[in-house]
C-alpha positions in Angstrom: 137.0 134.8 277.2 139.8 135.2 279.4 140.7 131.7 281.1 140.5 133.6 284.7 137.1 135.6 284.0 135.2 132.8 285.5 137.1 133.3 288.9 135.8 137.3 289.0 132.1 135.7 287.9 132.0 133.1 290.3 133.4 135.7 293.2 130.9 138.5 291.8 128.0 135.8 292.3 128.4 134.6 295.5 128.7 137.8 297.0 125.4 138.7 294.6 123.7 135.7 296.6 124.4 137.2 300.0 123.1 140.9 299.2 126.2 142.3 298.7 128.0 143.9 295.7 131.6 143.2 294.8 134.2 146.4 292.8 137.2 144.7 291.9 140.5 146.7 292.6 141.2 146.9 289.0 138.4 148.6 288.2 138.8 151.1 290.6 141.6 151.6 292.5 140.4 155.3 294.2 137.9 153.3 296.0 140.0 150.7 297.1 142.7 153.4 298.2 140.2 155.3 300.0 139.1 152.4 302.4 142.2 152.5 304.2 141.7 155.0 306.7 138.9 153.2 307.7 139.8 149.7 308.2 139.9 148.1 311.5 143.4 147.3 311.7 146.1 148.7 309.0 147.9 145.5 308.5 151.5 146.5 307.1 151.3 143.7 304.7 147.8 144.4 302.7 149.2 148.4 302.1 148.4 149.3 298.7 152.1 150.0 298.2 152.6 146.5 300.1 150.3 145.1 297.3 152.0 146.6 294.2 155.4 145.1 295.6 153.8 141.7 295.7 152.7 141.8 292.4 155.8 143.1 291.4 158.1 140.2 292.9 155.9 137.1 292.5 154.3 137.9 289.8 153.6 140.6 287.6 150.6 140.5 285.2 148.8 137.5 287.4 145.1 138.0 287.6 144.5 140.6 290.5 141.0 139.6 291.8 141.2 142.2 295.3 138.0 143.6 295.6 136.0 145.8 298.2 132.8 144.4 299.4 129.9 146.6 299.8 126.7 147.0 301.2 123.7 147.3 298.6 123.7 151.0 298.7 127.3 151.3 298.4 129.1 151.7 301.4 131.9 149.9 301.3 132.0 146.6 304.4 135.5 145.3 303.5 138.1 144.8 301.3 139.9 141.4 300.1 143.3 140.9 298.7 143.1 138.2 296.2 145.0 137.0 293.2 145.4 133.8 291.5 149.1 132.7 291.0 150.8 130.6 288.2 152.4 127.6 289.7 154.8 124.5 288.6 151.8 122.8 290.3 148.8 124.9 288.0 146.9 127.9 289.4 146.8 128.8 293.0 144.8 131.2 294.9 146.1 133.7 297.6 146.0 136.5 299.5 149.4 138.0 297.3 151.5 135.1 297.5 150.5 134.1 301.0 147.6 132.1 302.4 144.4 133.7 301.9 143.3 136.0 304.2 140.2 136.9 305.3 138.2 140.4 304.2 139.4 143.2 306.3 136.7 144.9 307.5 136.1 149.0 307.5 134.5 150.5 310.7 131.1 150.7 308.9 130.6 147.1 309.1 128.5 145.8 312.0 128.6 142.4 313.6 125.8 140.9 311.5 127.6 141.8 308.2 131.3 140.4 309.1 129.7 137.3 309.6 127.9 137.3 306.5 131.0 138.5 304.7 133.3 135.8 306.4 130.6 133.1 305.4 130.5 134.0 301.5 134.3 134.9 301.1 134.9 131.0 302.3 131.9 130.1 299.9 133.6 132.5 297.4 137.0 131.4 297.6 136.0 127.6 297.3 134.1 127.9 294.3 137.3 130.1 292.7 139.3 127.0 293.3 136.7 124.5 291.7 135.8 126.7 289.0 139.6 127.3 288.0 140.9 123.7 288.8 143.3 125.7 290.9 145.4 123.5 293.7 144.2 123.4 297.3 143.7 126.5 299.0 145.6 127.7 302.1 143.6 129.9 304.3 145.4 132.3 307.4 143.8 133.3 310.7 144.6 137.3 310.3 144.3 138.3 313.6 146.1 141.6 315.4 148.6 140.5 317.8 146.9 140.1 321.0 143.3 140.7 319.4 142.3 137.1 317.9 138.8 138.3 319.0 138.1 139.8 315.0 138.8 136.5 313.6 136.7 134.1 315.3 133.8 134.2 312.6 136.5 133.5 309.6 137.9 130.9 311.6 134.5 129.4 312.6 133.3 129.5 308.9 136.3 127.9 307.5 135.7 125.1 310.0 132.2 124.8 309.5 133.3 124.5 305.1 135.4 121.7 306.2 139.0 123.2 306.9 142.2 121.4 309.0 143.6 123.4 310.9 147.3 123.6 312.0 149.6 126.6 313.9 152.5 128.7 312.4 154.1 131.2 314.7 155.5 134.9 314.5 158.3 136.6 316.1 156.8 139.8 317.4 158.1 143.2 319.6 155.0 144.9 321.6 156.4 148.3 321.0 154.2 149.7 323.8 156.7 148.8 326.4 159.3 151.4 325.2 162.7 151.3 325.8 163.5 150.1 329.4 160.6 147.9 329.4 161.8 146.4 326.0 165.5 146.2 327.6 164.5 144.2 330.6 163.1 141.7 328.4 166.2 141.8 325.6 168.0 138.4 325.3 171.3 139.3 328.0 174.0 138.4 325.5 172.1 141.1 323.4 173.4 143.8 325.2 176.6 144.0 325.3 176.4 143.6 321.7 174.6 146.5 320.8 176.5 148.7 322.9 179.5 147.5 321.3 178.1 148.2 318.5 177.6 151.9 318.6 181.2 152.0 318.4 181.9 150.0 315.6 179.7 151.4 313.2 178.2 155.0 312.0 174.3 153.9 312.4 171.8 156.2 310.2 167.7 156.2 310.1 166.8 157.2 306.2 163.5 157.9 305.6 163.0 159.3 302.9 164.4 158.6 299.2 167.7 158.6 298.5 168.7 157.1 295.4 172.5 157.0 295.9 172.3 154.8 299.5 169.3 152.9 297.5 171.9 152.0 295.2 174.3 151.1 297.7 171.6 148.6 299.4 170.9 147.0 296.2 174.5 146.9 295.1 175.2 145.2 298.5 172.8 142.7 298.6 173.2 141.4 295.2 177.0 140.7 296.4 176.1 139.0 299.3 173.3 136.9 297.6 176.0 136.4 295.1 173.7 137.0 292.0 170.4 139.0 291.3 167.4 137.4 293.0 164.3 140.1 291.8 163.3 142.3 289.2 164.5 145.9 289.2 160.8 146.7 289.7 160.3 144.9 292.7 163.2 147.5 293.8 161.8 150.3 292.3 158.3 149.6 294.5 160.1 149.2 297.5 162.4 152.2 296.6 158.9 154.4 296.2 157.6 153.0 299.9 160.7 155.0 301.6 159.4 157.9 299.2 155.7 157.8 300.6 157.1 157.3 304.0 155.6 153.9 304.3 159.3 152.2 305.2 162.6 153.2 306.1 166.5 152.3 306.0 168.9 151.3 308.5 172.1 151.7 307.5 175.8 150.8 308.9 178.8 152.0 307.9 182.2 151.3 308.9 184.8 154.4 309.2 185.8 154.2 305.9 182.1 155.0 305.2 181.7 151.8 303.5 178.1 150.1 303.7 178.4 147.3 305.4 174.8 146.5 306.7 171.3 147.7 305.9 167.7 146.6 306.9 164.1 147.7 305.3 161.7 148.0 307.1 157.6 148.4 306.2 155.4 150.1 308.1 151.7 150.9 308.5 149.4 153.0 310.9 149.5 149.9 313.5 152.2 147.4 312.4 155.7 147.1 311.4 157.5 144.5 309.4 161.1 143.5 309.1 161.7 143.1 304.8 164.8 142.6 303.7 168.8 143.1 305.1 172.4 142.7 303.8 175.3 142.3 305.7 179.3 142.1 304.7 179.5 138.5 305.1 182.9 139.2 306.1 181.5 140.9 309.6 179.1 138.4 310.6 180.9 137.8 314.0 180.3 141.4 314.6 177.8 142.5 316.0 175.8 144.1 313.0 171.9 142.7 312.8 171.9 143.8 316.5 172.7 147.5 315.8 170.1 147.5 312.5 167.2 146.0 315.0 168.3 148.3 317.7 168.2 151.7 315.2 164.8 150.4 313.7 163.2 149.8 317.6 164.3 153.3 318.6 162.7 154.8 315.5 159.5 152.9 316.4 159.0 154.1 318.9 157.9 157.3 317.7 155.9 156.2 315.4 151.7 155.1 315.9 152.8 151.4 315.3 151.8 149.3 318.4 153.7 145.3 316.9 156.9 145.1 315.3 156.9 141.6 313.4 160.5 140.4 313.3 159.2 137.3 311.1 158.1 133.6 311.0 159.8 131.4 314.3 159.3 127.5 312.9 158.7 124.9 315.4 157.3 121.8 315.0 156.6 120.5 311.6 157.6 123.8 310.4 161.0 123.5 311.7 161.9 120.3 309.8 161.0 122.2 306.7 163.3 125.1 307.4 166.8 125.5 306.4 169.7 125.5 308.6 170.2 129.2 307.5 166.2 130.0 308.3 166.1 128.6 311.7 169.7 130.4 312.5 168.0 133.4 311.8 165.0 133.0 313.7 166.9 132.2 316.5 168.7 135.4 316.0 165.2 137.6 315.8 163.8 135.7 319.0 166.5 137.3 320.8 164.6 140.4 320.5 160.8 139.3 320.1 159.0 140.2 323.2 156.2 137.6 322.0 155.9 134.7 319.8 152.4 134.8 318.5 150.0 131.8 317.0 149.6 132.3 313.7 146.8 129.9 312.7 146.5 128.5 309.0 143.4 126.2 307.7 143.5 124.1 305.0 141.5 122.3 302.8 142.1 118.9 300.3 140.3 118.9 297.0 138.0 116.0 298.4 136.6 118.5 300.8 136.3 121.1 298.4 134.1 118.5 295.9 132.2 117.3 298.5 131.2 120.8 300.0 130.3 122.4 296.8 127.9 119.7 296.4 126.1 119.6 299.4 
């Protein structure tokens, strides 16, 4: 028997115990596919193509335990990302890398289920950890900017299990304010820059595939890291997001038409996400992040997506376990975040995990 089988057994049964039935990702991936016109909120970072690229970078081949949740005659309720990650420290389960998240639900569910659902994924969750010795489980507050409302009853059952709870915090643009209610609230110094520069640099929107810039991006950023950091898959998966029209490219280039700057951005139905960028480090007193954020901003504003997430602003605890480099940044994206949003995170210590699976 496989040494992760008792993690899909142990999720299967507690769901079982609740009334509900549990299909696994793996076993069939149409289904899961299918749900996402139909969930609640279209989080940019559970995609399916969002999914694969995860896998890809952190770790291919780890036990993929996503699953949709579903009501005794069928209809799926939710869906759950969920995988269990090889660790230095043993196994550790996770939303994809990232604290677990709770089910998202589809519009079929009604009150009385997502509360039952939240209930036994915490249950369900726990027990993976026990049964798989894995290390102590990180749990996340999903919530749409400015709608915590659809998380109280994960929140309230991960409390009720035992959980510690502490606050992250995101960098966010509310793109329904547009351009000149976006500009008003621009940092100042911000302005100048990007007007300056349009004239520096030619600024193009790609979105769609093209594998000779593609090249160029990956080319550039492997000089500026200074070495390869990920697996040509995990470019190849981002490389077939632009294809599905689930991303796009800004690029800059100078007048010699040499790249000198790109960003890549996700996107889903509601929410976009700042990836990955490369810049000349040779032009960083230029003004060259500003134009990429700018270009992006102006093509989402066209789009259906309501929040822009620029990325994680540490404060706090989190701030002394930043880098210099990480906390520059941030500072650079706050420049252009119209919110910074609570980003809530519960944990758990084995102790409390013991002593609630015994009660």
């Amino acid at each position: 028997m496989s040494p992760v089988q008792p993690a899909f057994d142990a999720l299967r049964q507690v769901f079982e115990n609740a009334g509900l039935q549990v299909i696994f990702r793996g076993n069939d991936e149409d289904l899961w596919r299918s749900t996402s016109v139909r969930r609640c909120w279209q989080h940019v970072e559970l995609t399916d193509s969002m999914l694969d690229y995860y896998f890809s970078y952190f770790g291919p081949g780890e036990p993929d335990l996503s699953c949709c949740i579903c009501a005794p005659q069928g209809t799926v309720l939710a869906v759950w990302p969920l995988s269990l990650f090889v660790q230095e420290a043993g196994l550790k389960l996770t939303s994809i890398a990232r604290p677990i998240c709770c089910p998202i639900m589809t519009k079929e569910a009604t009150d009385k289920q997502k509360i039952a659902i939240m209930k036994s994924a915490v249950t369900a969750a726990l027990t993976v950890v026990k049964t798989c010795g894995a290390t102590p489980p990180v749990f996340l507050e999903l919530a749409p900017p400015g709608r915590p409302e659809f998380m109280n009853a994960w929140h309230l059952a991960l409390l009720e299990a035992g959980a510690q709870s502490r606050d992250r915090f995101d960098l966010y643009v509310d793109l329904s304010l547009k351009r000149e209610g976006f500009w008003r609230k621009l940092r100042k110094s911000y302005r100048a820059l990007i007007n300056k520069s349009q004239t520096l640099w030619d600024i193009d929107l790609i979105c769609a595939d093209t594998p000779v810039v593609w090249q160029e991006f990956k080319d550039l950023h492997r000089e500026v890291a200074g070495r390869v950091t990920r697996s040509d898959d995990s470019w190849d998966k981002q490389q077939a997001q632009l294809a599905k029209g689930e991303a796009f490219l800004v690029t800059l280039r100078d007048r010699d038409a040499r790249l000198v700057g790109a960003g890549f951005f996700n996107t889903s139905q509601d929410e976009a996400l700042y990836s990955v960028a490369a810049y000349d480090r040779s032009l960083f007193a230029q003004p060259l992040g500003h134009a990429v954020q700018m270009r992006a901003l102006e093509h989402l504003w066209t789009t259906s997506c309501k929040w822009y997430r620029l990325g994680e602003f540490p404060v706090g605890a989190a701030a002394s376990l930043a880098t210099d480099k990480e906390r520059s940044i941030a500072q650079f994206k706050r420049g252009f975040a119209t919110h910074i949003v609570p980003r809530r995170e519960l944990l758990f210590s084995m102790p409390d995990i013991v002593e609630n699976e015994d009660d």
